[in-house]
Backbone as a ProteinNet text record, in pm:
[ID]
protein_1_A
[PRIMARY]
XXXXXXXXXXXXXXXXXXXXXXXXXXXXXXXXXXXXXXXXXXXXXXXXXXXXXXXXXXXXXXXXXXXXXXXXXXXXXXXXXXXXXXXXXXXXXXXXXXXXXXXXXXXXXXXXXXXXXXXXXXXXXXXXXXXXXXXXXXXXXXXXXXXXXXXXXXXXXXXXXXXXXXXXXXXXXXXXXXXXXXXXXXXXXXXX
[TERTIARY]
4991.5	4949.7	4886.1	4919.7	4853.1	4721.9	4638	4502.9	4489.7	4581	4607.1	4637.4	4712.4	4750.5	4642.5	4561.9	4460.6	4329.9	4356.2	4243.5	4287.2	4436.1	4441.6	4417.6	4510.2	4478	4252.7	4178.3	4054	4025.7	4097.4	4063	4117.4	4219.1	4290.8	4233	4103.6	4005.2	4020.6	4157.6	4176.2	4046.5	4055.3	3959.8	3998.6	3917.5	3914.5	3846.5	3940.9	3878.7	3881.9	3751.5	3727.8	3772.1	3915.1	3938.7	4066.7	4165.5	4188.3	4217.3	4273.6	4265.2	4281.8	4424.3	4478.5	4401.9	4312.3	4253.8	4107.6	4056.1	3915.2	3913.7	4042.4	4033	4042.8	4102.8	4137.4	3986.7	3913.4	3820.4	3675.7	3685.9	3620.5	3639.7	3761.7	3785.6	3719.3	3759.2	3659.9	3522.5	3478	3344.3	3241.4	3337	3286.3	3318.9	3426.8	3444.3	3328.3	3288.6	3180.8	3049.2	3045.4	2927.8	2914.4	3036.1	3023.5	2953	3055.5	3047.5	2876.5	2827.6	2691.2	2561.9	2624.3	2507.1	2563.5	2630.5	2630.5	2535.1	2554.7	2465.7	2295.9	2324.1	2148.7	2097.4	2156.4	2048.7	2065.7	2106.4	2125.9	2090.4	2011.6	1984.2	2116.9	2146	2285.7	2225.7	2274.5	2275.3	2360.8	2332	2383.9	2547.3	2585.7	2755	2823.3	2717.9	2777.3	2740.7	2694.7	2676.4	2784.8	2809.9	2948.6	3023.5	3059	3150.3	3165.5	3058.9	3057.4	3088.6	3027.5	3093.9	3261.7	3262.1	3436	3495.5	3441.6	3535.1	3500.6	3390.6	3336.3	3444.7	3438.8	3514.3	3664.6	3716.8	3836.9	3873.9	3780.6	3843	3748.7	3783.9	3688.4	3538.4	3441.1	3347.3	3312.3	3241.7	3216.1	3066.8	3102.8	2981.7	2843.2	2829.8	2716.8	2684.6	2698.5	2673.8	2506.8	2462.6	2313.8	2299.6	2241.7	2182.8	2080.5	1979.8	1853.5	1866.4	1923.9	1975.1	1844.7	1830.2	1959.7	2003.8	2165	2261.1	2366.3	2385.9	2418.7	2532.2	2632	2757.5	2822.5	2876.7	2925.3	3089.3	3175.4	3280.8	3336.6	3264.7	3255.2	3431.7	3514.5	3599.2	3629.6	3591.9	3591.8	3448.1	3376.2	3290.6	3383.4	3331.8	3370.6	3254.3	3228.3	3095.4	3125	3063.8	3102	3024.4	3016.2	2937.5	2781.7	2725.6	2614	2502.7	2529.2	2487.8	2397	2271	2207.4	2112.1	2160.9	2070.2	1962.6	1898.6	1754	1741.6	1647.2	1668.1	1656.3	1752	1761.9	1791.7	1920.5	2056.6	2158.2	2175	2278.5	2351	2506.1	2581.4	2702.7	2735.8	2850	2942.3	3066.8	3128.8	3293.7	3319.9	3457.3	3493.2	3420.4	3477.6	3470.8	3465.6	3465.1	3312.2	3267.3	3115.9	3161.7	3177	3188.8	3067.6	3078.4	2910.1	2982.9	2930.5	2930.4	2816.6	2906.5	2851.4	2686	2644.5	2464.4	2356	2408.6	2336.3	2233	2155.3	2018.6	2025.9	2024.8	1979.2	1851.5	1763.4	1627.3	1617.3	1523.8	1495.6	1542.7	1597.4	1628.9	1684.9	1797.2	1861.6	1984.4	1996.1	2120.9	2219.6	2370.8	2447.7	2503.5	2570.7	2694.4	2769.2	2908.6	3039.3	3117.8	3053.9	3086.6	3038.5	3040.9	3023.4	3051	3011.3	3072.5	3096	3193	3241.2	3121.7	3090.9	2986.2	3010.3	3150.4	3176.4	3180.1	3176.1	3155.6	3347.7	3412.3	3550.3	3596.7	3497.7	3515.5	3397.8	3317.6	3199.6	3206.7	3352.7	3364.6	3439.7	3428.7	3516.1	3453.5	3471.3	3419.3	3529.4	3442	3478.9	3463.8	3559.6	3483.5	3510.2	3389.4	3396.2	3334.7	3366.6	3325.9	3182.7	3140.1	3025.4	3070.3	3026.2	3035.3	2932.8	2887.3	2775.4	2804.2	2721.4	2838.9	2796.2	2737.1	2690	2542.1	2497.6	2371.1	2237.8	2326.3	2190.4	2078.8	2009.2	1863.4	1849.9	1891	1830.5	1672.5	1617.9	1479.6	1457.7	1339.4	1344.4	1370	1434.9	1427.1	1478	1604.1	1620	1814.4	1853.8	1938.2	2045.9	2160.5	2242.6	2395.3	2395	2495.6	2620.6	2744.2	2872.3	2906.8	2996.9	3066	3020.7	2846.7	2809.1	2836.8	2850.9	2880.5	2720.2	2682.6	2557.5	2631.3	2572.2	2646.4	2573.2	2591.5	2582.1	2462.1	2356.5	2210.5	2140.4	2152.6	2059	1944.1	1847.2	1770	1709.3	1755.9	1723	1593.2	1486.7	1317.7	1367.7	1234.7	1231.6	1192.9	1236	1262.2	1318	1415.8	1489.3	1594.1	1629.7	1773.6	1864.2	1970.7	2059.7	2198.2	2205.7	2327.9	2371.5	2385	2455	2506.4	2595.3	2609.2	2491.9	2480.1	2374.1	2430.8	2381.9	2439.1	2418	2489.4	2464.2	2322.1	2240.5	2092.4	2004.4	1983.5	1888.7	1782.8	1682.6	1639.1	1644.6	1623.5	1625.5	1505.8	1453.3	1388.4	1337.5	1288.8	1237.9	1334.7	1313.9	1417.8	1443.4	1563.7	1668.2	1618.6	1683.8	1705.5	1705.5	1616.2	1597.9	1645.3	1670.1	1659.5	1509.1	1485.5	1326.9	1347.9	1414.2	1443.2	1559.2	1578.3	1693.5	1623.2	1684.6	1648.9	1687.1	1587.2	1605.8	1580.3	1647.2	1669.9	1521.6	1456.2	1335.5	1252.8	1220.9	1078.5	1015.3
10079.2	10091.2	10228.9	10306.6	10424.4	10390.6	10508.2	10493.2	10451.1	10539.3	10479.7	10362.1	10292.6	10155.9	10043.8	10091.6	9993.2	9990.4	10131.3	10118.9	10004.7	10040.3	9938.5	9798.9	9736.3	9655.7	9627.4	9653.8	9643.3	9654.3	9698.9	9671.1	9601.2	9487.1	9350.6	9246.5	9283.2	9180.8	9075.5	9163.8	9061.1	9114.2	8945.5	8945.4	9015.4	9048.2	9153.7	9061	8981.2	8972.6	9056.7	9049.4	9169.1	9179.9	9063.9	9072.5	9150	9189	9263	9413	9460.7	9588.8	9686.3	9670.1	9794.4	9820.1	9696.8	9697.3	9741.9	9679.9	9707	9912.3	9950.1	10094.4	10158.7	10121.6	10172	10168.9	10054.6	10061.1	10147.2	10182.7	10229.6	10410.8	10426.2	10586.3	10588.1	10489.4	10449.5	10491.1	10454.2	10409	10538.6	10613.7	10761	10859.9	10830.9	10935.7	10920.5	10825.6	10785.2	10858.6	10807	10876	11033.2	11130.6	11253.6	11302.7	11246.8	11288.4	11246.4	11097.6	11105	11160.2	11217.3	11287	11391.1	11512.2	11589.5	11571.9	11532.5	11453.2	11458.1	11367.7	11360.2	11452.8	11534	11650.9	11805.9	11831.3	11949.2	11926.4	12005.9	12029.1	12040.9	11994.6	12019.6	12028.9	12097.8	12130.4	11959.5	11948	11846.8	11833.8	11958.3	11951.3	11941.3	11979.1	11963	11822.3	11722.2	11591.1	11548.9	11613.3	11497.9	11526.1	11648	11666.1	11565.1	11547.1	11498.5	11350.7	11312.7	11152.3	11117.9	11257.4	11254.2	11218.6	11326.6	11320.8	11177.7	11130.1	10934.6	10868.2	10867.4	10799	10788.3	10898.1	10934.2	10962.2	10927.7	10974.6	11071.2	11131.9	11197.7	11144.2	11176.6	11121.2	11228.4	11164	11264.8	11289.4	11472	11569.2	11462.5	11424.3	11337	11256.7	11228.8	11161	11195.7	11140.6	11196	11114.7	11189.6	11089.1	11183.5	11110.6	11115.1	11082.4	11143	11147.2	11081.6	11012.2	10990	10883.6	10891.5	10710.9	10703.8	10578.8	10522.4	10460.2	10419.9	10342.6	10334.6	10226.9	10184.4	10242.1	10211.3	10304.7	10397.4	10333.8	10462.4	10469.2	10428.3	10456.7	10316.4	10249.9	10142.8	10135.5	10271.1	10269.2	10312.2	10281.6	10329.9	10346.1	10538.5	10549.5	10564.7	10487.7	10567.6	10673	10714.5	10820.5	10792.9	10882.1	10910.6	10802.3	10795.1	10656	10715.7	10696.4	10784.5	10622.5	10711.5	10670.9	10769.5	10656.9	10697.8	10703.9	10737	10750.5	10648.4	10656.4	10529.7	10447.5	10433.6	10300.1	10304.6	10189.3	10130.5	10074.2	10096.2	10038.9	9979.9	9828.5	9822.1	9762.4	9888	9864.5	9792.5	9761.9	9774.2	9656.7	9527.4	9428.9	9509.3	9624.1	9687.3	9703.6	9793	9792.9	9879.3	9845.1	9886	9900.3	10023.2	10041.1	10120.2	10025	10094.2	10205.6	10258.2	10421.2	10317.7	10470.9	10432	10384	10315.6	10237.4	10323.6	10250.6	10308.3	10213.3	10302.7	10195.1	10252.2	10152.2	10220.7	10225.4	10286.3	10321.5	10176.8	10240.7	10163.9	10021.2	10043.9	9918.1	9901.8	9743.6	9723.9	9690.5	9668	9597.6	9567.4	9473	9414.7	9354.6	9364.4	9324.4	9252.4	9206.3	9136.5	9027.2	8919.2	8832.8	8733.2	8685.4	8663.7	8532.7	8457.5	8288.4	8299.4	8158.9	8053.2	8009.7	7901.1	7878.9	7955.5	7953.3	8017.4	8064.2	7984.4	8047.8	8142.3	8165.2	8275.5	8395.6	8388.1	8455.1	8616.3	8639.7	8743.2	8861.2	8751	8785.7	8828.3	8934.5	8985.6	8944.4	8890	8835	8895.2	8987.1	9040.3	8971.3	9026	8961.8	9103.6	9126	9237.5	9246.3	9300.8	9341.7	9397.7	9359	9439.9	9451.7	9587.4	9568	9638.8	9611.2	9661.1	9764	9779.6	9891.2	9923.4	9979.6	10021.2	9925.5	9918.8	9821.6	9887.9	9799.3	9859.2	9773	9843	9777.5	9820.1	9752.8	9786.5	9843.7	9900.8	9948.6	9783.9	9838.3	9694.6	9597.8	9565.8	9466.5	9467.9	9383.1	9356	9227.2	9335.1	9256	9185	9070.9	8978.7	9009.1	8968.6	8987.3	8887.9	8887.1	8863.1	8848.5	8872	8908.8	8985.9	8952.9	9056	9040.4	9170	9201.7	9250.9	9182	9176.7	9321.7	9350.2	9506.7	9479.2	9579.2	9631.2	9490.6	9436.6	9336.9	9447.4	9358.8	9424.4	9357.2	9421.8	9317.6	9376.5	9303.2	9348.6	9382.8	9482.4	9505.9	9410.9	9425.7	9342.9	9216.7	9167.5	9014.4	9073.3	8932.3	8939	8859.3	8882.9	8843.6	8761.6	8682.6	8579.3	8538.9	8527.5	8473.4	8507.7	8524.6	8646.9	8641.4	8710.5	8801	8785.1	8730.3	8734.8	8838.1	8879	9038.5	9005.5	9121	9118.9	9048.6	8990.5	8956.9	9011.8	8964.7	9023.2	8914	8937.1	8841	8899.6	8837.3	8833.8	8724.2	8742.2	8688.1	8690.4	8591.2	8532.5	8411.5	8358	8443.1	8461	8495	8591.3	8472.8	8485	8346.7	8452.5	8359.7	8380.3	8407.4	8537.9	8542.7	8549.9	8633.9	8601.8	8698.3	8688.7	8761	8885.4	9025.1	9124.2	9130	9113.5	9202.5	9310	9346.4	9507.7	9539.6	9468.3	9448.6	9432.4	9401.4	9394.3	9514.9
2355.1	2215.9	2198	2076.3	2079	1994.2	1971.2	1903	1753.7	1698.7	1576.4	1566.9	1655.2	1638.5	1693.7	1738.6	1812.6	1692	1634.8	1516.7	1375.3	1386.6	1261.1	1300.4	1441.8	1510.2	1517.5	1533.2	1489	1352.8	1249.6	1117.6	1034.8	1130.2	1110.5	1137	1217.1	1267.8	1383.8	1442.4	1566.6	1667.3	1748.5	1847.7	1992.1	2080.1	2170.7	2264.7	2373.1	2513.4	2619.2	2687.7	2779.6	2905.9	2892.6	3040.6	3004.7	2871	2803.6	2797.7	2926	3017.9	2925.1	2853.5	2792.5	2677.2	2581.2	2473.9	2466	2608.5	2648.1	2648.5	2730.5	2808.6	2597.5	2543.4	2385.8	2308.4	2322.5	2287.8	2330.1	2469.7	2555.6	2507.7	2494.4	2425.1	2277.4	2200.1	2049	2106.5	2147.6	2186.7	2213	2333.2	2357.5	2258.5	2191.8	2092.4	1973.9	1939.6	1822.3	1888.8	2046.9	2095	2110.6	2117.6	2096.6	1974.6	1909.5	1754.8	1698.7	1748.6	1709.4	1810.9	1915.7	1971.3	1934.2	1885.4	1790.8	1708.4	1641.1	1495	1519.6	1616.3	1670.5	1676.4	1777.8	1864.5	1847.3	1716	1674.1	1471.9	1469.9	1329.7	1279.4	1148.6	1043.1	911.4	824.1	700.9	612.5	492.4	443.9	511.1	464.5	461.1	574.4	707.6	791.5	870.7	836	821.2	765.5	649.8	559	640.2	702.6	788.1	944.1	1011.7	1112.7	1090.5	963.2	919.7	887.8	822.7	826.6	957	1014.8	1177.2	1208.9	1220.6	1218.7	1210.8	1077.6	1003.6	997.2	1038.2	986.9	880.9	810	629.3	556.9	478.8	378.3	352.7	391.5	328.4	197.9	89.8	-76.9	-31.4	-75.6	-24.2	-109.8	-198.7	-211.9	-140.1	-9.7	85	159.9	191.2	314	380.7	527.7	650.4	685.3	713.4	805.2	938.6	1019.1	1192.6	1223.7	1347.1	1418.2	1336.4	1390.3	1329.2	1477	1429.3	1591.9	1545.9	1631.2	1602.5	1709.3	1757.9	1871.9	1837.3	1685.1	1702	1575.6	1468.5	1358.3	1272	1346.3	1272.8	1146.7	1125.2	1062.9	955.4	932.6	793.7	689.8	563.1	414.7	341.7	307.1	250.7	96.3	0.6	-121	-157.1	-285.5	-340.3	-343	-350	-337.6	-277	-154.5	-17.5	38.6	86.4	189.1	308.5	425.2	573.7	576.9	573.5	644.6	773.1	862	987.2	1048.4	1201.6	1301.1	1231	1197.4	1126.2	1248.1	1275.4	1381.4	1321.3	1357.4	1268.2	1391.6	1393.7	1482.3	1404.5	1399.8	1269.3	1279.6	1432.4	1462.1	1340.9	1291	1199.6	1030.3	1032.6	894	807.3	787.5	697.7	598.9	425.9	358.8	230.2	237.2	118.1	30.5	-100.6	-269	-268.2	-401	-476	-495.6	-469.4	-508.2	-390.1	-290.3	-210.8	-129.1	-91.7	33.8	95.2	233.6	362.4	429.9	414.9	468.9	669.4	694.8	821.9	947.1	1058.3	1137	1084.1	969.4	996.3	1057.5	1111.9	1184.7	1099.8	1147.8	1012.2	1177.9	1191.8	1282.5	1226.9	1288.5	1271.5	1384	1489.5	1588.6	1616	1668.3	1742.2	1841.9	1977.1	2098.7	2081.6	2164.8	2163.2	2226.8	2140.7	2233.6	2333.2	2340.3	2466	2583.7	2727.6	2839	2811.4	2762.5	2812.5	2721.6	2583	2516.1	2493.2	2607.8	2560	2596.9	2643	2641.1	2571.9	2483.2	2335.8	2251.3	2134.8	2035.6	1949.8	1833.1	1730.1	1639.8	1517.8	1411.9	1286.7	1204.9	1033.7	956	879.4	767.4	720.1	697.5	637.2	468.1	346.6	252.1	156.7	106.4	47.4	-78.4	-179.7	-298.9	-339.2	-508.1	-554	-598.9	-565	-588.8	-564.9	-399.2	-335.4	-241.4	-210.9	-146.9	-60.9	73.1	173.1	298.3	274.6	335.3	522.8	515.2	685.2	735.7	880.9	990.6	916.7	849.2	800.8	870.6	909	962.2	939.7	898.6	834.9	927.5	921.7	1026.7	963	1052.9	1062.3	947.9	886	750.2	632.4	609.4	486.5	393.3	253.3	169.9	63.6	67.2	-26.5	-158	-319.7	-441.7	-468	-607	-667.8	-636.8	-723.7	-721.5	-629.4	-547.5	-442	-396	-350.3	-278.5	-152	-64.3	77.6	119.2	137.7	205.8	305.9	328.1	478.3	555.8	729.9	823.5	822.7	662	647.9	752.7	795.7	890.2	744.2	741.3	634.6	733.7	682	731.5	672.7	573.7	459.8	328.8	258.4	152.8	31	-42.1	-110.6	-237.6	-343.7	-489.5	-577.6	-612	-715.1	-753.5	-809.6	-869.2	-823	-677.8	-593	-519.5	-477.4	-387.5	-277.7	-182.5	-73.1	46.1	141.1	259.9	317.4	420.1	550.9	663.9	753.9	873.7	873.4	866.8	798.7	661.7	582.8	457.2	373.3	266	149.4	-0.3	-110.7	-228.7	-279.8	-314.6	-360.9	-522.8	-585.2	-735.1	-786.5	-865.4	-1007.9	-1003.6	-1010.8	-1074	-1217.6	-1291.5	-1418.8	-1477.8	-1530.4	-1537.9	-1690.2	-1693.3	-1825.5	-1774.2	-1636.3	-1559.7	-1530.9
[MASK]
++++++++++++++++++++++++++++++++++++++++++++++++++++++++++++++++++++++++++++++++++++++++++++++++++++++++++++++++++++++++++++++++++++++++++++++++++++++++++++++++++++++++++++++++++++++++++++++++

């Protein structure tokens, strides 16, 4: 399988057992290549543009110069984000994106949050399996420091997730949500 094909293959959401030679060694090149590209990132001062740039190379796709990050950002393989317009990371965001993390125009992600897109079989005869589900978060949401968002959630437009909620469950447009796990706290209205 070539790279290109193992990437679409991961953004089809098939599962990945690790006994899995040819898929594991495909993923393992993902893996270091994300890590070049974000210790780049890390450990050298960049100007805005050359951030959008380094997310491009991430990403594979265009990211829009209205983009910002607050280094460091972490990602196990990077090619499976979608940033929209004017998105900004704050510093220390981990992102494990191989099941897809997609963020709407407008959004903030505050300091050190996680998002995952994986998860392992329970059973012993699948626990060496990564399982992915999507992440999607929509438009012009707010997510708080330390707050960490689980594999197949989708967060609705303007939500606002507190800091340090873990989120497991999807997010209804104009919410806010927190704790552990993640509760309904109320409606945003736009008159308060």
């Amino acid at each position: 399988m070539e790279m290109n094909e193992f990437i679409e293959f991961c953004k089809q959401g098939n599962p990945i057992a690790g006994e899995d030679t040819e898929l594991h060694t495909l993923l393992t090149r993902c893996s270091y290549d994300a890590q070049r590209i974000t210790m780049t990132l890390n450990n050298t001062y960049h100007s805005r543009e050359q951030i959008v740039d380094l997310f491009s190379e991430l990403t594979g796709t265009t990211v829009d110069p209205s983009f910002m990050c607050f280094p460091p950002f972490y990602t196990d393989f990077g090619k499976h984000i979608t940033i929209g317009k004017d998105v900004f990371f704050n510093t220390g965001c981990s992102f494990q994106d191989r099941g897809g993390i997609t963020i709407g125009d407008g959004t903030m992600i505050g300091m050190n949050v996680t998002i995952a897109t994986l998860n392992h079989g329970l059973p012993l005869a699948t626990r060496n399996t990564t399982f992915a589900a999507p992440v999607v978060i929509g438009k012009q949401v707010w997510i708080g420091s330390g707050a960490t968002i689980l594999p197949g959630v989708t967060i609705g437009d303007h939500s606002v997730v507190a800091a340090g909620a873990v989120v497991t469950r999807d997010v209804p447009p104009d919410s806010v949500v927190a704790g552990v796990p993640a509760k309904f706290i109320r409606s945003i209205d736009e008159e308060q």
